[in-house]
Every structure is written in C-alpha cells, then in structure tokens.
VMD Tcl script that draws the C-alpha trace (Angstrom):
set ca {
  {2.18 -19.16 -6.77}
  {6.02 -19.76 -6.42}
  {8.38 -17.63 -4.48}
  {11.35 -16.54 -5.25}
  {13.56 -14.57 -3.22}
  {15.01 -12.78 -6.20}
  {16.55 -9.72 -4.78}
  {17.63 -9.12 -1.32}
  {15.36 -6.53 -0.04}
  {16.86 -4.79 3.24}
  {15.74 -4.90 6.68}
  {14.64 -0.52 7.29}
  {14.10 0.59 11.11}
  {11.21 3.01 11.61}
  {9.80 5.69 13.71}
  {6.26 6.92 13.91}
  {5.41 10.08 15.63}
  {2.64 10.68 18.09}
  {1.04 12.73 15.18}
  {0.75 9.32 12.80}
  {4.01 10.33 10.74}
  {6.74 7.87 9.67}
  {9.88 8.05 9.07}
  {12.14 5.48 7.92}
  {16.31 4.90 9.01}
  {17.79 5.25 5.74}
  {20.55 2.34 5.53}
  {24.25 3.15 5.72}
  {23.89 6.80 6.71}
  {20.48 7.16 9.04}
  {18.69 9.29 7.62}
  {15.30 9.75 8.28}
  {13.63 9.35 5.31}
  {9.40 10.14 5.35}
  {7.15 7.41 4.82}
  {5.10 7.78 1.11}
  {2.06 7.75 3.21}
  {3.72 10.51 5.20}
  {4.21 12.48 2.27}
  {0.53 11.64 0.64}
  {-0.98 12.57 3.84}
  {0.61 15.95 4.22}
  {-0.02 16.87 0.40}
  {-3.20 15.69 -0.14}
  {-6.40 17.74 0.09}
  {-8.28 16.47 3.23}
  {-11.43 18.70 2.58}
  {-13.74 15.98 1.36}
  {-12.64 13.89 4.80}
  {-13.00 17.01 6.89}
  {-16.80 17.63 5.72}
  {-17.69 13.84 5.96}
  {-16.02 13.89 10.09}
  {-18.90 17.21 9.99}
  {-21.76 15.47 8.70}
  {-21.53 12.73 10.97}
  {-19.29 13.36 13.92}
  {-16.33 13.27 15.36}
  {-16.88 10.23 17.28}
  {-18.42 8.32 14.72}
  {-15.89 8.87 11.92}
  {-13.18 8.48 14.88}
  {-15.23 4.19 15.17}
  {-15.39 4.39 12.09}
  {-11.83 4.81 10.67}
  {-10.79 2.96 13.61}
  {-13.13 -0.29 12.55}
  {-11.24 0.01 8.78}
  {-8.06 -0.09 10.07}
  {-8.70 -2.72 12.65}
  {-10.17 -4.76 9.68}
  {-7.42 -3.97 6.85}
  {-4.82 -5.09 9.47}
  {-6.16 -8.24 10.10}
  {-6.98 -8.68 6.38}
  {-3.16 -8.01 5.66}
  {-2.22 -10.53 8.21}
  {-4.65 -13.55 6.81}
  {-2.97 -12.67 3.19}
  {0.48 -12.52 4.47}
  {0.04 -15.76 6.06}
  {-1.47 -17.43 3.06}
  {1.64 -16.50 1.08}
  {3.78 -17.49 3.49}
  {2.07 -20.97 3.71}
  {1.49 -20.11 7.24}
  {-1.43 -21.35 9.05}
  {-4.10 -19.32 9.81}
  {-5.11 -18.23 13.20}
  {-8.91 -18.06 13.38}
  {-11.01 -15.83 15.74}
  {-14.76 -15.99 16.09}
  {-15.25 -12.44 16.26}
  {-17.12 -9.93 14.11}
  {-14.26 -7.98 13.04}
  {-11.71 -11.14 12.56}
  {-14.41 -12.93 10.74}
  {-15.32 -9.85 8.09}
  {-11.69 -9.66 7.59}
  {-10.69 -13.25 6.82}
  {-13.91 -13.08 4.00}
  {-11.96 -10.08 2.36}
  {-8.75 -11.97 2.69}
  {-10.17 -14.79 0.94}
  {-11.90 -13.19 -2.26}
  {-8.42 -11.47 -2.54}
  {-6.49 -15.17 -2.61}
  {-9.65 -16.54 -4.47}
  {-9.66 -14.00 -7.22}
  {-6.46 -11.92 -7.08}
  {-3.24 -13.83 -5.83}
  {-4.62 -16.68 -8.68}
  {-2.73 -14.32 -11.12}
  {0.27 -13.64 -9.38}
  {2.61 -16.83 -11.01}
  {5.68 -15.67 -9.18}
  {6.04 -13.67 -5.50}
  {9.79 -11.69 -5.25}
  {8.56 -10.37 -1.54}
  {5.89 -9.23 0.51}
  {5.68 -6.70 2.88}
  {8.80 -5.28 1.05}
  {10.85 -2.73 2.62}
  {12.12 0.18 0.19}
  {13.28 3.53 -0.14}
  {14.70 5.95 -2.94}
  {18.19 7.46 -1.23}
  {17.33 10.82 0.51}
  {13.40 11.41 -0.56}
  {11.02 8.44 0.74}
  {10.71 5.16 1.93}
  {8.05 2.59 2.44}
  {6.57 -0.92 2.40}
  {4.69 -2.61 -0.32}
  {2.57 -5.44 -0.12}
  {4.08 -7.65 -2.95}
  {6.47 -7.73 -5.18}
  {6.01 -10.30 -8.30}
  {4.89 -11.52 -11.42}
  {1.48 -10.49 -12.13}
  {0.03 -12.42 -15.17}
  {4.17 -13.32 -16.11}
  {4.47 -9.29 -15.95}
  {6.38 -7.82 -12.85}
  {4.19 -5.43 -10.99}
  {3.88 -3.57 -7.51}
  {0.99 -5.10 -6.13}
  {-0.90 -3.63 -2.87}
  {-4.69 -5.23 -1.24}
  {-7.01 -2.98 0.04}
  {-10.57 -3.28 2.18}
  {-13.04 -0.81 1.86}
  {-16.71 -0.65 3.03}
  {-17.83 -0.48 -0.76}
  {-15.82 -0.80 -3.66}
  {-14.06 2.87 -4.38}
  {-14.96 4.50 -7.99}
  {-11.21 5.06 -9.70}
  {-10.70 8.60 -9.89}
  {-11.06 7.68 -5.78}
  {-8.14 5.96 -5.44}
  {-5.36 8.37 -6.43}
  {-3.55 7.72 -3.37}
  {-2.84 4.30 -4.39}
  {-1.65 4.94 -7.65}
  {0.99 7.04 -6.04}
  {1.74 4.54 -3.82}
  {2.17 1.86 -6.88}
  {4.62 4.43 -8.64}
  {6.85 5.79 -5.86}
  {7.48 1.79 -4.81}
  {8.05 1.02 -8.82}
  {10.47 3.58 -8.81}
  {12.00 2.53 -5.40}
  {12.30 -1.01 -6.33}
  {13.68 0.39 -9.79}
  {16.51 2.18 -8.60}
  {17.69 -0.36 -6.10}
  {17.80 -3.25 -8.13}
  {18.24 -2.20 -11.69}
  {14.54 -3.34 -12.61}
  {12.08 -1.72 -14.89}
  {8.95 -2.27 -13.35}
  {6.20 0.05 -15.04}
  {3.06 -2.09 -14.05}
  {1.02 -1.82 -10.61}
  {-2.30 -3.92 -9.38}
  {-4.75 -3.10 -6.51}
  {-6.48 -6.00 -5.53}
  {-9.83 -3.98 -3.80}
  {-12.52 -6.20 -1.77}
  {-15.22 -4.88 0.16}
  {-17.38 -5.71 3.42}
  {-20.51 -6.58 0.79}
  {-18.23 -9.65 -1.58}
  {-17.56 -7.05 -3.86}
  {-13.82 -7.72 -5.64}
  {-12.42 -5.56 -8.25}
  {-8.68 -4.89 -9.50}
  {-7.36 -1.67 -10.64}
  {-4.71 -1.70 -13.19}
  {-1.91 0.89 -13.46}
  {0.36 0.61 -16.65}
  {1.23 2.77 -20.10}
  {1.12 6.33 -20.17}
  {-0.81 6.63 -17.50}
  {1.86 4.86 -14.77}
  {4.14 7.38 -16.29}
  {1.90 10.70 -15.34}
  {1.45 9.73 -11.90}
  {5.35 8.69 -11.34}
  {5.88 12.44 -12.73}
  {3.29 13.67 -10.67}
  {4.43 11.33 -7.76}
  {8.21 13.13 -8.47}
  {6.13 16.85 -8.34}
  {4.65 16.10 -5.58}
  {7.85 14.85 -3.28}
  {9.38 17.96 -4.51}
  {6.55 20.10 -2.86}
  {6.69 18.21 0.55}
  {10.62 19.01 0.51}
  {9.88 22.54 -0.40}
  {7.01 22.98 2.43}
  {9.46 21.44 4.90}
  {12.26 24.11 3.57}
  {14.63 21.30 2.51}
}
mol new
graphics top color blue
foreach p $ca { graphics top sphere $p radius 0.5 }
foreach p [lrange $ca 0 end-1] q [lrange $ca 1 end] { graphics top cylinder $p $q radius 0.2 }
display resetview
C-alpha cells in the first residue's frame, strides 16, 4: 500500500451541536455547511430504530449504541494508525481488544486491495450543500474509489446499508468537483464482533441512482430547512 499525497485536501473547522448535528466552516467564506450524516440523519426514516429502542429499552439501546460507537472509534483509530505506519497503542480491555480484531480482518482482508492511498480521514465538501469526512481516498484494485470501514455486531444484509451508499456518492461527488476527478466507484469494508468480513461494492448504474437520489435528497433537507 503506497501513499501518495496526490491532491491537497483542505484542513475544514467543525461544530457539533448538543443535539449530535454537524456543521462544517465552509473555506473562504464560513459557511456552515451540514455534515452528510447530518443530512442522512434528518431524512432518513428512524421508525425501524424507534420500535427496536421499544422492544428493548431505552437504557439498553442507549449501552448499546453507546458500546458500537465506543468500538467503531477505536476500530477507526487502529486502521488509521496502520496506514499511517504508526504504532499501535494496545489496551487490555474488552472493548479495545474486540476493536483491534475488527481492525485487523479489515487490514488482513480489505486494505490488501487498496495499491495506492490519496488520504484518509479526508476532509470535503461540495460549495454551499454538505461537507464531510471519508475514510480513504485511493486506488482500490488500480480503480480510484471512496472507501469507508464499518463494525457492526453481525454483518448487515445490503438493502441495510443505504446510508452508506449515500455516504460513498455524496464524498465521490465532493472529491469530484474539487479536484476535477471522476471517481464513480465506492467500497465498504464491513467486519463484525463474530470474524465475519464482507465488502460491499458500489459502481455502474447503480452508483449513479443513489448520487441522483443522494442530489434529491439534499434538495429536501434544504427545502425542510426553508433554504
């Protein structure tokens, strides 16, 4: 895996509310653009999440979430680190331990496939609609891709993960726009807590139905906000 820093992604200030929303300092003129997991998160249908918090309580899905993200962030940090040639800083906890096994079937069987990195943790934004941050930016197979890693208790069916595929395309389309690429390929590398691994692919038609339904979508959120 060989890194190249091919473009010179910018540096965005941001601001999260007390309410979980983001907002990112748009560069040049400030603006305060909304975070694609801002948008996703106000858009998306949260009736399926809303009945599962019922079922099993509000406490529990509160550990619960809570857990996940405690995990993913830790996984992110162990995969950062490995592509930065960093050394890893190991804990003997439960939760530090559970995420440095996901981080490694994600370098053992995903980042084998990425020949060339452009960034991680990228910064980007499309001027005056969204902004964001990607996990990686490269080559995936010699094709350039959007590439994000995700935990999850069990590996997620596809028509699950919607929310990523938007993510893929609105960062494709970032990343497009600011640097004159044509990047129309996205990856999810997906491990779970049981050593399951599986990719997801996002390419073809079907990377150009959700970037049009990503584009419907941001229009909406500006519409609900009366902008």
């Amino acid at each position: 895996m060989f890194i190249r820093q091919k473009y010179d992604y910018p540096i965005l200030e941001s601001v999260t509310y007390d309410d979980g929303r983001r907002h990112y300092l748009e560069p040049e003129n400030g603006n305060k653009l909304p975070s694609v997991t801002t948008i996703l998160s106000a858009m998306t249908d949260k009736s399926a999440i809303e009945a599962w918090k019922q079922r099993i309580g509000e406490e529990e899905a509160h550990r619960q979430v809570k857990h996940a993200t405690d995990v993913g962030t830790i996984m992110h940090g162990y995969v950062e680190d490995h592509i930065a040639g960093k050394p890893r800083v190991e804990k003997s906890n439960f939760i530090y331990k559970q995420a440095r096994k996901m981080a490694d079937t994600i370098i053992g069987r995903g980042l084998t496939k990425v020949n060339e990195v452009y960034g991680y943790e990228v910064k980007l934004f499309y001027p005056s609609l969204y902004a964001g941050t990607t996990d990686l930016v490269g080559e995936f197979n010699g094709t350039p891709a959007i590439m994000d890693h995700k935990n999850a208790k069990k590996i997620k069916k596809r028509e699950w993960i919607e929310s990523y595929f938007f993510q893929l395309v609105a960062y494709a389309m970032a990343h497009n726009h600011m640097f004159n690429t044509d990047i129309q390929f996205g990856v999810i590398f997906m491990a779970s807590r049981d050593d399951d691994y599986k990719e997801f692919y996002l390419e073809g038609r079907e990377f150009e139905e959700y970037t049009d339904r990503w584009l419907e979508m941001v229009q909406k959120f500006y519409n609900q906000a009366g902008q």
